[in-house]
N, C-alpha and C positions, 0 to 999 in steps of 0.2 A: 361599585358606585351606583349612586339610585338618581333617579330623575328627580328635580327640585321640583318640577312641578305636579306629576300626577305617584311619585311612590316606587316605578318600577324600576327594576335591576337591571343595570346598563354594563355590556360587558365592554373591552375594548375594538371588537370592530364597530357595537355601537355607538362609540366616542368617537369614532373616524367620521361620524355621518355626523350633518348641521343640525340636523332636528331627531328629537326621541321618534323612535318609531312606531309606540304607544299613543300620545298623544298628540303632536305635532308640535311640540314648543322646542326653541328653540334653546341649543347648550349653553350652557352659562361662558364658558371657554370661547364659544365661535361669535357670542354676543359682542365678549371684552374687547376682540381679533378684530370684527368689523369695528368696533369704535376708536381702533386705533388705526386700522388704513384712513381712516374717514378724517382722523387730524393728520395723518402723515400729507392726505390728499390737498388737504385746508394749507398746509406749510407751503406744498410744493407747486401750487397753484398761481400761475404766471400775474405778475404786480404791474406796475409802473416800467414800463420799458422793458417787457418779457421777464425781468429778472423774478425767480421765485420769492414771495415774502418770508424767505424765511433765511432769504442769501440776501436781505435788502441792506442791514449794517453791514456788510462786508464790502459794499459796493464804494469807493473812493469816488475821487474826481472826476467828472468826464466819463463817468460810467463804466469806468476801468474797475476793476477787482482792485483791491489795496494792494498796495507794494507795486502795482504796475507802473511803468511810464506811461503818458499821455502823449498823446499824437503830438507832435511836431507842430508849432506854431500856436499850439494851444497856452501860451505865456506871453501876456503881456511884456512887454519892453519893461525893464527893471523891476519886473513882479518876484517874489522871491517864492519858488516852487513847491508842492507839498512836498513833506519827507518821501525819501526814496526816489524821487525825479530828481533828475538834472536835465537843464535849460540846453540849448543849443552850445555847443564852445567848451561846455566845464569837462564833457568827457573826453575832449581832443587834450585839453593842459593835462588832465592828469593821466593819458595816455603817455605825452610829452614827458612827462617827471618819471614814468614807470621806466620807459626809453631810455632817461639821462642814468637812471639809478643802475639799470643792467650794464649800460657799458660803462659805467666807474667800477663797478664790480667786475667785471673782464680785465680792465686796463690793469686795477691794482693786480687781480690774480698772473697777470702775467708777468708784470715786475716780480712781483713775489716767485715766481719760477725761477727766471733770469735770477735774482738773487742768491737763491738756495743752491742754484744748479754752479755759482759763481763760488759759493764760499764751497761744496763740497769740491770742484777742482783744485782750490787752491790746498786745500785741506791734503787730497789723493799728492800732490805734488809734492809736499812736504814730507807726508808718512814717507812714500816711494825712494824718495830721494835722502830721506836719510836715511832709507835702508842700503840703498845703491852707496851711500858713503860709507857706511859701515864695515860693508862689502869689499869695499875697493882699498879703504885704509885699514884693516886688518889680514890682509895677507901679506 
């Protein structure tokens, strides 16, 4: 490769370095490199309330990231919450319905045992027993 600006033959340790060592100008590569830290720098550059302008839409309500819950108390009395919060209360009821739903589901599986475990006894007593009568009234 040749230097853009003065002609001369650049080998690869001279592509390691910023500038031609012929002239002094700088590589076309370390040019492009600085002007892209230089917007990465512009992105990440602290905004309105420390957050980076470049994480500014991602910011919700209350300063919180999206999807986050908002501090406690931060709802108005019958105010209806962004997506993804719940108010004080709503997660105790549906803590409450997760509660009721596990133990219907215990109570049935246990009839369900008791049942099965009821019809294979009676089931054992019938085969058994009329093998024990078969037994008894053929000799």
């Amino acid at each position: 490769m040749n230097c853009p600006n003065c002609g001369a033959a650049l080998g690869p340790a001279d592509l390691q370095q910023p500038a031609c060592r012929h002239c002094g100008a700088m590589h076309p590569h370390v040019a492009q490199a600085a002007a892209k830290v230089e917007v990465v720098k512009q992105l990440l550059a602290p905004g309105p309330g420390g957050v980076p302008a470049a994480l500014q839409g991602m910011m919700g309500a209350y300063g919180q990231p999206m999807g986050g819950v908002p501090p406690m108390g931060a709802f108005p009395p019958g105010a209806v919450p962004p997506m993804g919060a719940m108010p004080p209360g709503y997660a105790m009821a549906g803590h409450q319905a997760a509660l009721q739903v596990m133990n219907d589901v215990r109570r049935r599986t246990r009839t369900m045992v008791i049942v099965i475990t009821a019809v294979t006894l009676v089931f054992m007593l019938v085969v058994f027993g009329g093998v024990i009568a078969a037994v008894l009234f053929a000799g």
